[in-house]
matplotlib code that plots the C-alpha trace (Angstrom):
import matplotlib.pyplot as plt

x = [44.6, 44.9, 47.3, 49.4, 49.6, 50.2, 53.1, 54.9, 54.7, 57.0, 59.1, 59.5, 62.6, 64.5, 68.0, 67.7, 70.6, 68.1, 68.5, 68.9, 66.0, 63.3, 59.7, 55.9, 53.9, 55.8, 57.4, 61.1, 60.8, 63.2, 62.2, 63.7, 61.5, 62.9, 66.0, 67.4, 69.8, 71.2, 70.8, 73.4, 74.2, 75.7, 72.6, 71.7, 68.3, 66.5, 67.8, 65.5, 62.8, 64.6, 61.8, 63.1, 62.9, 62.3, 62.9, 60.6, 60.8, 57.2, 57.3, 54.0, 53.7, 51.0, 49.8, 47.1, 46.0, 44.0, 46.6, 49.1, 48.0, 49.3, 52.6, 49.9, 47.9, 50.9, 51.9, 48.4, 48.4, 52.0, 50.6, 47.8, 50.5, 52.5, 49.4, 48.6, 51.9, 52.5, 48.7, 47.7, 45.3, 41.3, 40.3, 42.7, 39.6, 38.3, 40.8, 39.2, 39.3, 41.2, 44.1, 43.8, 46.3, 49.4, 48.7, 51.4, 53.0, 55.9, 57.8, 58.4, 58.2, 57.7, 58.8, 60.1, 63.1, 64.8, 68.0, 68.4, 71.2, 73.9, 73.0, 71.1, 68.1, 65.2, 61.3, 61.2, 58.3, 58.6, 56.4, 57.1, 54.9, 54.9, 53.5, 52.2, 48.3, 48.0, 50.7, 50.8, 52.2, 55.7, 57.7, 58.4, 57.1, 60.8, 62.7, 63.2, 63.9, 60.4, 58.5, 58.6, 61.1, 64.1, 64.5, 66.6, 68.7, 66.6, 69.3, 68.6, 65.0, 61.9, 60.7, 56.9, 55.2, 51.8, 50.5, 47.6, 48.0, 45.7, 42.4, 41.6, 44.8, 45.2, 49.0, 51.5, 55.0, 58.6, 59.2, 62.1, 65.8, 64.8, 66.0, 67.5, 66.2, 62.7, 62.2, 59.1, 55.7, 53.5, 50.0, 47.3, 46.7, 43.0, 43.8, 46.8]
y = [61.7, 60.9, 58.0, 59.8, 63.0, 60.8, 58.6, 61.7, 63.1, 60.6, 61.7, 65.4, 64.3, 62.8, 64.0, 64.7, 66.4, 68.2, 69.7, 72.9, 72.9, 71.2, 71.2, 71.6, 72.0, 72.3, 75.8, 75.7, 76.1, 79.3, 81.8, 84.5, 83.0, 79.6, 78.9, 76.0, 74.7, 70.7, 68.7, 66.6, 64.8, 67.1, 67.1, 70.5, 72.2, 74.0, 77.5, 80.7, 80.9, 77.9, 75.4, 71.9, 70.4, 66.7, 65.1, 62.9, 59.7, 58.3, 54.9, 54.2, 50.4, 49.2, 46.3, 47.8, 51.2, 51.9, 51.6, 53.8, 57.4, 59.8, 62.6, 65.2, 63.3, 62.8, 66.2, 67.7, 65.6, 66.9, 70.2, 69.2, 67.3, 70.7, 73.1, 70.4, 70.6, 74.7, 75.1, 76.7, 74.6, 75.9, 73.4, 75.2, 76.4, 72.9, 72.0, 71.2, 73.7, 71.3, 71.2, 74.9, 76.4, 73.8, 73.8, 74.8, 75.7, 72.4, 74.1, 71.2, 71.0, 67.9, 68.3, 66.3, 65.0, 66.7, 64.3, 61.1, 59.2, 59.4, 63.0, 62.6, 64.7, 63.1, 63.4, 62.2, 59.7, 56.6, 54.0, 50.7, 48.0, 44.7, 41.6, 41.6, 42.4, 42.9, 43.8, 42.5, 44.5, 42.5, 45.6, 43.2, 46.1, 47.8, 45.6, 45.1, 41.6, 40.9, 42.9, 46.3, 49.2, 49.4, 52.3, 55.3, 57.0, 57.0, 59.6, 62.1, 61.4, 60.2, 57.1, 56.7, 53.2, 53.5, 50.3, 47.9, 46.4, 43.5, 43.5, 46.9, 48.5, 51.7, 52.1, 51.7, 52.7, 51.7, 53.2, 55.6, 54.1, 50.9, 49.4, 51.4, 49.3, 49.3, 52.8, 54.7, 54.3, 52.5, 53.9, 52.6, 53.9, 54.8, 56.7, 58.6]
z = [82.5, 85.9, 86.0, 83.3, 85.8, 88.8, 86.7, 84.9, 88.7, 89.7, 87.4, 87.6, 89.8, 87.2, 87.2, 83.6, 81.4, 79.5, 76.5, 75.1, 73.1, 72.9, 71.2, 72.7, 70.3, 67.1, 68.8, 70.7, 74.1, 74.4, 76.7, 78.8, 81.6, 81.5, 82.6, 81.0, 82.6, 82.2, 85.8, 86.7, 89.6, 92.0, 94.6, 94.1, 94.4, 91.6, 91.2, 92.0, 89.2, 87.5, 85.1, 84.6, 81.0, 80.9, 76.9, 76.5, 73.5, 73.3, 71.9, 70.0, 69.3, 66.7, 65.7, 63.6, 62.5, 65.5, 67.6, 65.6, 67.7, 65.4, 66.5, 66.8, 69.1, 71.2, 71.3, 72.4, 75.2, 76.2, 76.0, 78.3, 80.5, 80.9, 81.5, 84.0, 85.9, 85.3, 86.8, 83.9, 82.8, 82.1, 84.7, 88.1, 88.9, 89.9, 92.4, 95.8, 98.3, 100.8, 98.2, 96.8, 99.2, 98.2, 94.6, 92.7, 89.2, 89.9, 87.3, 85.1, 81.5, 79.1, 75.8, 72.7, 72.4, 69.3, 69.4, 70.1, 72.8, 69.9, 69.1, 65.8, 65.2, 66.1, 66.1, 69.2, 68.7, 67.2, 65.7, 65.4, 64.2, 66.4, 65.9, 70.0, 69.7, 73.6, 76.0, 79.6, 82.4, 82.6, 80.9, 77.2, 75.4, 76.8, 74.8, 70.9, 71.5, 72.2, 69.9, 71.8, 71.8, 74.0, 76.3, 75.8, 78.5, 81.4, 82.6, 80.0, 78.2, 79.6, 78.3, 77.5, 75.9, 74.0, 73.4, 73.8, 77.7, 78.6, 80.8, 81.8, 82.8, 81.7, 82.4, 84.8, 85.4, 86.7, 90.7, 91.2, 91.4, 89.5, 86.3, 84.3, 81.0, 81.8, 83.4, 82.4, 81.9, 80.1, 78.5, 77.1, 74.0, 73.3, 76.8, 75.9]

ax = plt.figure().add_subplot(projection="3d")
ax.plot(x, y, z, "-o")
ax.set_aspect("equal")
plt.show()
């Protein structure tokens, strides 16, 4: 849960156009205390009291049954992910004292992608079976062409692999300003 926290982190600066609506938990996130507001690229801040929505596509790839983690599955662990960065989370109350005075709600929210880059409705979560057992950290997984599934928007959605990586890696993901094609992050998925 770590690595996922410390990857999606890196994120949470994502000039995403978000949109509208989008789902956590099966619910629509529309509250009168979220603003929703789409980011673009004029350099400005976050408005007073403003939460930023990130869509998010998860990209589970299976080569057998285990491997296929199932939309619920997925979506508890988003739910985790944004009590996580909202500190509302059971656990707040185990931060170490040296870091309890600069941790804070980021005001970030993850949620499912409800359309996709052409603006059909979408689950947000695909699975696609591959003929790859075990995935090695060289971002092929990003790319139909070699077994995986190629990467959406990384303007507009946030792009998460769950797959079987070799060894013991656990995940890993793209740095800030790289490739468009292969940004996101990559999960192992009897971790996610």
């Amino acid at each position: 849960m770590k690595l996922l926290f410390c990857c999606l982190l890196v994120y949470a600066i994502i000039p995403a156009s978000a949109q509208r609506l989008c789902l956590t938990k099966g619910q629509e996130i529309n509250s009168p205390n979220i603003t929703q507001t789409p980011l673009s690229n004029t350099g400005r801040d976050t408005l007073p009291n403003e939460v930023i929505i990130v869509p998010v596509v998860i990209h589970v790839l299976y080569n057998d049954v285990s491997q296929n983690i199932s939309d619920e599955q997925v979506r508890s662990q988003l739910v985790v992910l944004n009590k996580d960065f909202r500190k509302t989370n059971v656990d707040v109350i185990n931060v170490p004292q040296v870091f309890s005075a600069i941790a804070a709600d980021v005001r970030v929210i993850f949620c499912i992608a409800r359309v996709d880059p052409i603006g059909r409705p979408t689950s947000g979560i695909i699975h696609k079976h591959t003929s790859i057992q075990v995935w090695t950290a060289d971002d092929a997984m990003k790319f139909s062409v070699s077994g995986g599934d190629d990467t959406w928007d990384s303007k507009r959605y946030l792009n998460i692999w769950v797959c079987n990586l070799f060894g013991r890696n656990l995940g890993y993901s793209a740095l800030p300003g790289g490739v468009a094609n292969k940004d996101g992050v990559v999960i192992q998925f009897d971790v996610f």
